[in-house]
C-alpha positions as CSV (number, residue, x, y, z in Angstrom):
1,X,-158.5,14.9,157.1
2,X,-159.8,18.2,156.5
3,X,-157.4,20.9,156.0
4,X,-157.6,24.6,155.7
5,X,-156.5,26.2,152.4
6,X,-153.4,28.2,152.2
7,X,-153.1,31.8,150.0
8,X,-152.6,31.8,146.1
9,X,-148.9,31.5,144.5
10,X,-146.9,29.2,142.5
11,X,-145.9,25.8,143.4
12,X,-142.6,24.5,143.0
13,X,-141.8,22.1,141.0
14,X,-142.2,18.8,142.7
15,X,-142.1,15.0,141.6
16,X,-145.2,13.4,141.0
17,X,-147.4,11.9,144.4
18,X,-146.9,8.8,145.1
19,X,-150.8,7.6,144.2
20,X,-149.6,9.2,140.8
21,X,-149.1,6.9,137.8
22,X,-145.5,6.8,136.7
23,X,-144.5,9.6,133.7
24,X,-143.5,8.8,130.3
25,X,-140.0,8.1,129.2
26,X,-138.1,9.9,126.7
27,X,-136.4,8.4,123.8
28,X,-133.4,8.7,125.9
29,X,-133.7,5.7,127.5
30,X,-135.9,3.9,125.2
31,X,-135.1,4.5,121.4
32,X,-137.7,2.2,120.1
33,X,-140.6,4.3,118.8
34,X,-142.9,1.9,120.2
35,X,-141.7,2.3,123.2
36,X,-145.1,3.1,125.6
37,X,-145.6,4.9,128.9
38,X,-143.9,3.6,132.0
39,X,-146.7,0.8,133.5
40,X,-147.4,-0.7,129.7
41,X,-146.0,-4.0,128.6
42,X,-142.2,-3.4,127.4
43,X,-142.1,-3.0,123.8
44,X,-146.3,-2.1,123.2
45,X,-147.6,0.8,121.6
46,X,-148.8,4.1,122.9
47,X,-152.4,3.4,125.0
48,X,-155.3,3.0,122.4
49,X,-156.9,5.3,124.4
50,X,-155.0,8.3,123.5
51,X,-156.0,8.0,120.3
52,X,-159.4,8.1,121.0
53,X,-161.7,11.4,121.0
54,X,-161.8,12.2,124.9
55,X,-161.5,15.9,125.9
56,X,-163.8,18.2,124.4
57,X,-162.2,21.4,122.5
58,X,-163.7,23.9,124.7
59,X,-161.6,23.0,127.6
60,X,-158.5,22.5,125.3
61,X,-159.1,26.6,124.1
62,X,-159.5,27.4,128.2
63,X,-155.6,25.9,128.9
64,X,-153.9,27.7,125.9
65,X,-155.5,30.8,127.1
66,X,-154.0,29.6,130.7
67,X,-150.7,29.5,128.4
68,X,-150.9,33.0,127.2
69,X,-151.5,34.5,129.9
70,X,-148.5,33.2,131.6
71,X,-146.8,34.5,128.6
72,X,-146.1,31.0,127.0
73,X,-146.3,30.1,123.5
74,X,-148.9,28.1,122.2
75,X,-146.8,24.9,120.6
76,X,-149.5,24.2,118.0
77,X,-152.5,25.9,116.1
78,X,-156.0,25.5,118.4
79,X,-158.7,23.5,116.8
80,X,-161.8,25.8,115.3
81,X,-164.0,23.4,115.3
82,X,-166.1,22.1,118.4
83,X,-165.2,18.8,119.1
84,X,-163.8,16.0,121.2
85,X,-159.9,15.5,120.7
86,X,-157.8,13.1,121.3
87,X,-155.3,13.3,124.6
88,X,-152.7,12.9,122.5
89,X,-153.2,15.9,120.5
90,X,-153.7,17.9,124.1
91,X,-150.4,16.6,124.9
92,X,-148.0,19.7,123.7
93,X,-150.3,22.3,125.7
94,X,-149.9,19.8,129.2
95,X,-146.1,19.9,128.7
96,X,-146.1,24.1,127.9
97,X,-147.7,24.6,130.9
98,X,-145.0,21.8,133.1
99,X,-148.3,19.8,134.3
100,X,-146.2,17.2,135.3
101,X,-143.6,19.4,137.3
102,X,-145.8,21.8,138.5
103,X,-149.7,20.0,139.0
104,X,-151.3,22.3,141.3
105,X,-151.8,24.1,138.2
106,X,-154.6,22.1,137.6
107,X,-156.2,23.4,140.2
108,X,-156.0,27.1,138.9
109,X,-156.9,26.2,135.8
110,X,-159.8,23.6,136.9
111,X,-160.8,27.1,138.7
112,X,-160.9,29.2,135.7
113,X,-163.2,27.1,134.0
114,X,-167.0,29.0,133.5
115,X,-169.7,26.4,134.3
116,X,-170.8,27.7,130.9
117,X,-167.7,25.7,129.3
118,X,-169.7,22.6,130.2
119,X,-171.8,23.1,127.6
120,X,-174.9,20.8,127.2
121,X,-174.2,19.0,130.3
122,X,-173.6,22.0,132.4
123,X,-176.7,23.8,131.6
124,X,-178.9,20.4,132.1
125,X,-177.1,20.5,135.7
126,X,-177.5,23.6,136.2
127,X,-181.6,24.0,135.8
128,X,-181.5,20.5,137.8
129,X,-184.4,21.1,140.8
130,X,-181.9,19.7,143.3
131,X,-178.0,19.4,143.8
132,X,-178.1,15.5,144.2
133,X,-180.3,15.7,140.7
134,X,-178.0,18.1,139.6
135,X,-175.3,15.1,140.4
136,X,-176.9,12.6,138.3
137,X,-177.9,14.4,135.1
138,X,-173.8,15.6,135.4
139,X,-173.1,11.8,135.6
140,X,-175.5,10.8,133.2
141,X,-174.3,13.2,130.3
142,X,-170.6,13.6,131.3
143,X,-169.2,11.8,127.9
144,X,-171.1,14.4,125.8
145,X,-167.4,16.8,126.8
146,X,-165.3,14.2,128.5
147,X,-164.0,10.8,128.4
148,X,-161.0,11.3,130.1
149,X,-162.6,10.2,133.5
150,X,-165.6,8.1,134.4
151,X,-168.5,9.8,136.4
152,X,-170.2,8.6,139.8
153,X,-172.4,9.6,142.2
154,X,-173.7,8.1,145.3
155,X,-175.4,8.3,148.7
156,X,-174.3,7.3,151.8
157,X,-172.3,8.3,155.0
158,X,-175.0,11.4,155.3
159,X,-173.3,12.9,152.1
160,X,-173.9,13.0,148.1
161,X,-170.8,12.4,147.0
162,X,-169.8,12.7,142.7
163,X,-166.7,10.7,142.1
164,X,-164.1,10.6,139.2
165,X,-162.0,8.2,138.5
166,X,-159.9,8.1,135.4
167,X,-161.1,5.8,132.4
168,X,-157.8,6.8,130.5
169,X,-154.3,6.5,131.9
170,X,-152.6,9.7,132.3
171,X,-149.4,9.0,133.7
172,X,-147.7,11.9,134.9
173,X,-150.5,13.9,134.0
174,X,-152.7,12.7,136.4
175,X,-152.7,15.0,139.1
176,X,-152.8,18.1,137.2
177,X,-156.3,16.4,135.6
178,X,-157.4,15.2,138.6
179,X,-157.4,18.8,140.4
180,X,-158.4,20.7,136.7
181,X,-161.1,18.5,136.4
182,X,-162.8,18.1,140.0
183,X,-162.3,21.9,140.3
184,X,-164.0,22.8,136.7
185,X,-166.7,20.6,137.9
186,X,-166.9,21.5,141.6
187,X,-167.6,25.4,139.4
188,X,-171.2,23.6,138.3
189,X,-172.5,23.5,141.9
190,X,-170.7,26.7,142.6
191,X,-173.3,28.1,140.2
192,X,-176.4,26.0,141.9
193,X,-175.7,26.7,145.5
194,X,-176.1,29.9,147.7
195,X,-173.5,30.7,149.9
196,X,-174.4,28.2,153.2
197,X,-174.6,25.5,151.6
198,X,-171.1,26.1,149.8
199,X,-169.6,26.3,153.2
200,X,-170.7,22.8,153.6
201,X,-169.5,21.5,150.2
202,X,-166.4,19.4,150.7
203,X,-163.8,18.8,147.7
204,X,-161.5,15.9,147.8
205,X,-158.5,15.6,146.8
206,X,-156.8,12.1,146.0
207,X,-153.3,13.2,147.4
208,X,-152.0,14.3,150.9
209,X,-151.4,18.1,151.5
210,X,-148.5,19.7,150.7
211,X,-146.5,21.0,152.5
212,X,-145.4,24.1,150.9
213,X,-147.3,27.2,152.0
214,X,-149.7,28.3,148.6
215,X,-150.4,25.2,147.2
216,X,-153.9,25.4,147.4
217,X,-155.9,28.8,146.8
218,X,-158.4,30.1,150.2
219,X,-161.7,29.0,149.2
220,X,-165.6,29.1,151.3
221,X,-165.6,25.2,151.1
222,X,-163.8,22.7,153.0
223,X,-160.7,21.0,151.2
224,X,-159.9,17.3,152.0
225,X,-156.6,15.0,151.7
226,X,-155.7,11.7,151.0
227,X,-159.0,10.5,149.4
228,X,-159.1,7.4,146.9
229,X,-160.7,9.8,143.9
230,X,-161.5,13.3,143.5
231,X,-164.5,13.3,144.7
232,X,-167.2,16.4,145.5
233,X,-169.7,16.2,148.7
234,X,-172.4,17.9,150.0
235,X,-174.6,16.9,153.3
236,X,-177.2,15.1,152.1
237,X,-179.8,17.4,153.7
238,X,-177.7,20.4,151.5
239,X,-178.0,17.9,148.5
240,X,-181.9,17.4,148.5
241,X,-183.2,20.9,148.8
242,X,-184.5,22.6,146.0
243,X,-182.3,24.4,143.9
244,X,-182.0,28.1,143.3
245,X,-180.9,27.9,139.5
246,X,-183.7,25.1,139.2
247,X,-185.9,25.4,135.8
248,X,-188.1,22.6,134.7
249,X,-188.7,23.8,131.1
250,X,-185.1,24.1,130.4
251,X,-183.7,21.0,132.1
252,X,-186.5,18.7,130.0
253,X,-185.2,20.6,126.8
254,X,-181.4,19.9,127.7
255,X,-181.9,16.3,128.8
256,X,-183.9,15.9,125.6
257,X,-180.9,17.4,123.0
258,X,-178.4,15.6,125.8
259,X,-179.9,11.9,125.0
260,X,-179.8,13.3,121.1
261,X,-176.2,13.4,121.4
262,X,-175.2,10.5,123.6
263,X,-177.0,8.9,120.6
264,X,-175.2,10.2,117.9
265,X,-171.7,10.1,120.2
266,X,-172.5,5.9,120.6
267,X,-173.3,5.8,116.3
268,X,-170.4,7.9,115.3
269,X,-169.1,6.3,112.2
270,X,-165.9,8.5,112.5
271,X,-165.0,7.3,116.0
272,X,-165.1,3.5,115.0
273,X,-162.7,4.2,112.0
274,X,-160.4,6.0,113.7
275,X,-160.4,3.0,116.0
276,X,-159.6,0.9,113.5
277,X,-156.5,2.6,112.0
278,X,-155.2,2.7,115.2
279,X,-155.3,-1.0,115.8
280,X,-153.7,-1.9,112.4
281,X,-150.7,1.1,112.8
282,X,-147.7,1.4,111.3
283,X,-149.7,-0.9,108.3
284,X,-152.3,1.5,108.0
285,X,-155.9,0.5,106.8
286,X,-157.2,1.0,103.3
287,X,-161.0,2.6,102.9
288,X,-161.7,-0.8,101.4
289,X,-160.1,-2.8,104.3
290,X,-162.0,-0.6,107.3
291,X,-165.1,-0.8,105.5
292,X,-165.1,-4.8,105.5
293,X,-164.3,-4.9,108.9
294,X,-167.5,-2.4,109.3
295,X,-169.7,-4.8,107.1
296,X,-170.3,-2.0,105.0
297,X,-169.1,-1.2,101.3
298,X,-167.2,1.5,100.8
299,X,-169.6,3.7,99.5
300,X,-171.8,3.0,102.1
301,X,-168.6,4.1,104.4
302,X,-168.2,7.4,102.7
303,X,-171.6,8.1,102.8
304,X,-171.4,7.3,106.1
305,X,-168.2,9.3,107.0
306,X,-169.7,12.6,104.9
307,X,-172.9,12.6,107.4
308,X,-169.9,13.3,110.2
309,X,-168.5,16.4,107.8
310,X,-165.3,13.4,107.7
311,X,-163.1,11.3,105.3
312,X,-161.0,9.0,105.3
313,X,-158.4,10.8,104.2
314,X,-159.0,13.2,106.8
315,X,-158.9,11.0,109.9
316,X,-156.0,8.8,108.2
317,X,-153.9,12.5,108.5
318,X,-155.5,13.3,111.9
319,X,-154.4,10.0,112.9
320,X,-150.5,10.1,111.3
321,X,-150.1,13.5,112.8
322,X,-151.0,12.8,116.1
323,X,-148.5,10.1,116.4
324,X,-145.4,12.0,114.3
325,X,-146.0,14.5,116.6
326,X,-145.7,12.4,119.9
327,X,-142.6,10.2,118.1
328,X,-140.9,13.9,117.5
329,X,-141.4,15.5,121.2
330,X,-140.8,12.0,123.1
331,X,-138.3,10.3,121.2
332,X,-134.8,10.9,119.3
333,X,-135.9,8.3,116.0
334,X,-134.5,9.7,112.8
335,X,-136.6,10.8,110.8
336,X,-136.7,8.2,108.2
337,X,-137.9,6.0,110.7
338,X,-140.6,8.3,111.6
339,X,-141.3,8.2,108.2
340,X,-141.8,4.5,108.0
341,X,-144.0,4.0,111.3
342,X,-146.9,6.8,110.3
343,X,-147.1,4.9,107.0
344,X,-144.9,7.0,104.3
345,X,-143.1,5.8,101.3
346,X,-140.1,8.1,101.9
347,X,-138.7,11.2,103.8
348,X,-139.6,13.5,101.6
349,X,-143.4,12.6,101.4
350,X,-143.5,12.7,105.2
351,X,-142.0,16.3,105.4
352,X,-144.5,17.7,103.2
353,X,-147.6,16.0,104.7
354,X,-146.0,17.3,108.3
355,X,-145.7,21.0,106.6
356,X,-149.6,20.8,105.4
357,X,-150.7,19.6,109.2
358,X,-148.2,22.1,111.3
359,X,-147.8,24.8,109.2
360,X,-143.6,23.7,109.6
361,X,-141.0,21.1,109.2
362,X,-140.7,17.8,111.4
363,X,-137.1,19.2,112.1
364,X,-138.5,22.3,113.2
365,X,-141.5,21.1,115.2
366,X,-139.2,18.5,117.0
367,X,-136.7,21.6,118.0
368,X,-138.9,23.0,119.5
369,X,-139.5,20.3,122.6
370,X,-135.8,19.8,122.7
371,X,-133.6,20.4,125.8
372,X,-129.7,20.5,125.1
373,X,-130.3,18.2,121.6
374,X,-132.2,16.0,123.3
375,X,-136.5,15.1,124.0
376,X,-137.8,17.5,126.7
């Protein structure tokens, strides 16, 4: 049903909906460092896909500034370079900002997010001639800035309607990203429409309403509950007039450099690699073994690898820290053991790689997350 938004404040900390998937246990209760998220077979790994590049750095640089200004400390050092991380390395920023405690955060946040922050695929929406076009081109280059969800749009019931349903799971998470991303998107056709056809706009939200006063800012569109997916709808009539930010020349030149990118995004040499040395951890992958899975040589792999601006050494470190990280905020393993599972010879050798990638020791970094000696 449709519901009318309450004023601004902070939620409360609440447990997760019940259409959320279940959070992540702590080392507490499972002291095996392979232990995965609640709703992965007993005893597997962490999800492949958290490994995988999937939320572009922009957005990552918009939620530690969401951090500071709340007066929180950023846990780790923000990425310069303009990129796609991996969720695990966004990880530390989602549990500064108690995403799982708090989600309606998301929705603030999702808020604060320009339409500029889109980047390519924002501006290519943006000079779309119509909203529903505006829709599809959104769809069509959403993975240039985000794989966290999977983009659809459609046409029926008398409304266009752009879906997202998560392609990666997010466990306790998920709410927070569902409201951060539908609203950061929903600020797109903020942009494109004038203020009637905003009135009209309908976001959904895939959760009931709360029912603590504040959860959900006063807004000029309609707010729905309960839905399957975050979704985003305007009338269809709404949908198919032309639009006021419309601009033919510059939506041609943005879909042009956007199917430039979803090219090189689909060849990327660095993003198969890093595949592979997840699939073979803790026995990590030589140059020599990743290139013969590639059917390539190994020159031809580093070759390959310096047209990216990457090595293998490089994505071999990006790939260890990731996952000593995670193993030192989720779980109570010694750190020998630590040691052994990101591929280290010893203690020691682990300690100093760590103090290269986070600027401070392992015993440090995992003090930090800790809550009365034990994983946060």
């Amino acid at each position: 049903m449709t519901t009318s938004p309450t004023p601004p404040a902070i939620p409360p900390a609440a447990p997760p909906a019940s259409n959320v998937a279940p959070s992540v246990p702590s080392a507490r209760s499972a002291q095996s460092a392979h232990a995965a998220p609640a709703g992965q077979p007993a005893g597997s790994v962490l999800p492949s896909a958290w490994f995988e590049p999937c939320i572009h750095s922009a957005y990552v640089q918009i939620l530690a500034k969401f951090l500071q200004a709340r007066g929180l400390a950023l846990p780790w050092p923000q990425p310069s370079q303009s990129r796609l991380l991996p969720f695990l390395d966004v990880l530390p920023l989602l549990d500064a900002v108690q995403a799982a405690s708090q989600p309606d955060f998301g929705i603030e946040l999702g808020m604060a997010i320009p339409a500029a922050a889109h980047g390519l695929k924002g501006m290519a929406a943006m000079s779309s001639p119509t909203l529903w076009v505006a829709m599809e081109t959104f769809v069509r280059y959403a993975r240039i800035r985000d794989h966290l969800f999977q983009y659809r749009c459609q046409r029926a019931g008398g409304y266009a309607t752009l879906e997202l349903h998560p392609r990666v799971p997010l466990h306790q998470y998920t709410r927070f990203l569902q409201g951060a991303t539908v609203h950061a998107t929903f600020n797109i056709f903020r942009a494109i429409a004038d203020e009637a056809a905003l009135r009209q706009a309908i976001v959904v939200l895939p959760w009931e309403a709360g029912a603590t006063p504040g959860s959900l800012p006063i807004t000029p569109w309609q707010v729905e509950s309960g839905g399957k997916v975050p979704a985003i709808r305007f009338p269809l009539a709404i949908a198919d007039e032309p639009s006021q930010t419309a601009d033919a020349d510059l939506h041609a030149r943005m879909c042009k450099a956007g199917d430039e990118e979803l090219t090189r995004l689909a060849g990327s040499i660095g993003a198969r690699v890093r595949h592979l040395m997840h699939q073979g951890q803790p026995a990590w992958p030589t140059l020599a073994d990743i290139a013969d899975r590639l059917a390539l040589s190994p020159r031809t792999l580093v070759r390959r690898l310096e047209s990216e601006d990457l090595s293998y050494q490089q994505l071999l470190d990006e790939v260890r820290n990731e996952l000593a990280c995670w193993y030192l905020r989720q779980s109570a393993l010694p750190m020998s053991d630590i040691a052994e599972r990101t591929g280290f010879s010893d203690q020691a050798n682990f300690t100093r790689a760590f103090g290269r990638w986070q600027g401070q020791t392992p015993r440090e970094y995992r003090r930090r997350f800790q809550v009365d000696g034990q994983p946060a």
